[in-house]
C-alpha positions in Angstrom: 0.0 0.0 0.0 1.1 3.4 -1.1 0.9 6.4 1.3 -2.7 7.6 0.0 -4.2 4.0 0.2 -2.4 4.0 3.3 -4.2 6.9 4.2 -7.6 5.7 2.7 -7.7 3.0 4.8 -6.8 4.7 8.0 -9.7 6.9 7.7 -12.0 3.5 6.3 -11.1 1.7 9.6 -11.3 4.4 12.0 -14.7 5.3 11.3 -15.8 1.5 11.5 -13.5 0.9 14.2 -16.6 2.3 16.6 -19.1 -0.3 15.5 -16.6 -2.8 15.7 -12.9 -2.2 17.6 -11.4 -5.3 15.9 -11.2 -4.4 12.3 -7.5 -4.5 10.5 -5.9 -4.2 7.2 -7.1 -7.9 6.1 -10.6 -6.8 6.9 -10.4 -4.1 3.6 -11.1 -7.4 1.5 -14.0 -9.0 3.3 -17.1 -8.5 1.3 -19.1 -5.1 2.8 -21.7 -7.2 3.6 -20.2 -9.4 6.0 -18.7 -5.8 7.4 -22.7 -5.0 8.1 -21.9 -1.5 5.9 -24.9 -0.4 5.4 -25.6 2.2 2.5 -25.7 5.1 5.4 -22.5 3.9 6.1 -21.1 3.9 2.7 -22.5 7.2 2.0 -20.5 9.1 4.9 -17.3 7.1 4.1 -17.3 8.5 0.7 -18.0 11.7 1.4 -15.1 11.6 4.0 -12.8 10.7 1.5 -14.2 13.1 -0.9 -13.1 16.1 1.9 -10.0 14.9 3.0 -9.0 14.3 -0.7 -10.7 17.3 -2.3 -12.0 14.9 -5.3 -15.6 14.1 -6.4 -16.9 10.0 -6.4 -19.5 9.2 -8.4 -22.3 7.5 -6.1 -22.9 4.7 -8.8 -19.4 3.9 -8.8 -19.4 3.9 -4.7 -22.2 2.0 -4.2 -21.7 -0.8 -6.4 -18.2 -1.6 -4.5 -18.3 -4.8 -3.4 -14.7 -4.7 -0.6 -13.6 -1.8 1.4 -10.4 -2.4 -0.7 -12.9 -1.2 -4.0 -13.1 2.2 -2.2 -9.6 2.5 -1.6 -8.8 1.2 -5.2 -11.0 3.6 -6.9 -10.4 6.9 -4.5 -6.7 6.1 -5.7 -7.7 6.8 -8.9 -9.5 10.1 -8.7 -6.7 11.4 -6.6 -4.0 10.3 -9.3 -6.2 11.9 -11.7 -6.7 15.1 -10.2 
């Protein structure tokens, strides 16, 4: 992981950390669903990656991410596009 997906994921974890304290790294791959993300959930963690990394997602894009790891994958590319 670079320093932005470093980043990325840092923020990901932190704010899921609260509903459960145990997530790590490995958990960026398990499917969101067994994560219990709901689309609430998915919704604030984009728009927290869209402030800290002054870029725009695209909601279809977002929502149809099936791994935390798809976030951090696609929020990669916006940034190295911007």
């Amino acid at each position: 992981m670079n320093n932005t997906e470093r980043r990325m994921a840092d923020l990901i974890l932190g704010k899921l950390r609260v509903w459960d304290p145990l997530l790590c790294y490995d958990d960026l791959d398990r499917p969101i669903i067994e994560i219990e993300l709901d689309s609430l959930d998915a919704l604030e963690l984009t728009h927290l990656l869209e402030r800290e990394f002054k870029v725009k997602a695209d909601l279809e894009t977002t929502s149809s991410s099936a791994f935390l790891r798809d976030y951090i994958t696609y929020f990669t590319s916006l940034v190295n596009s911007a």
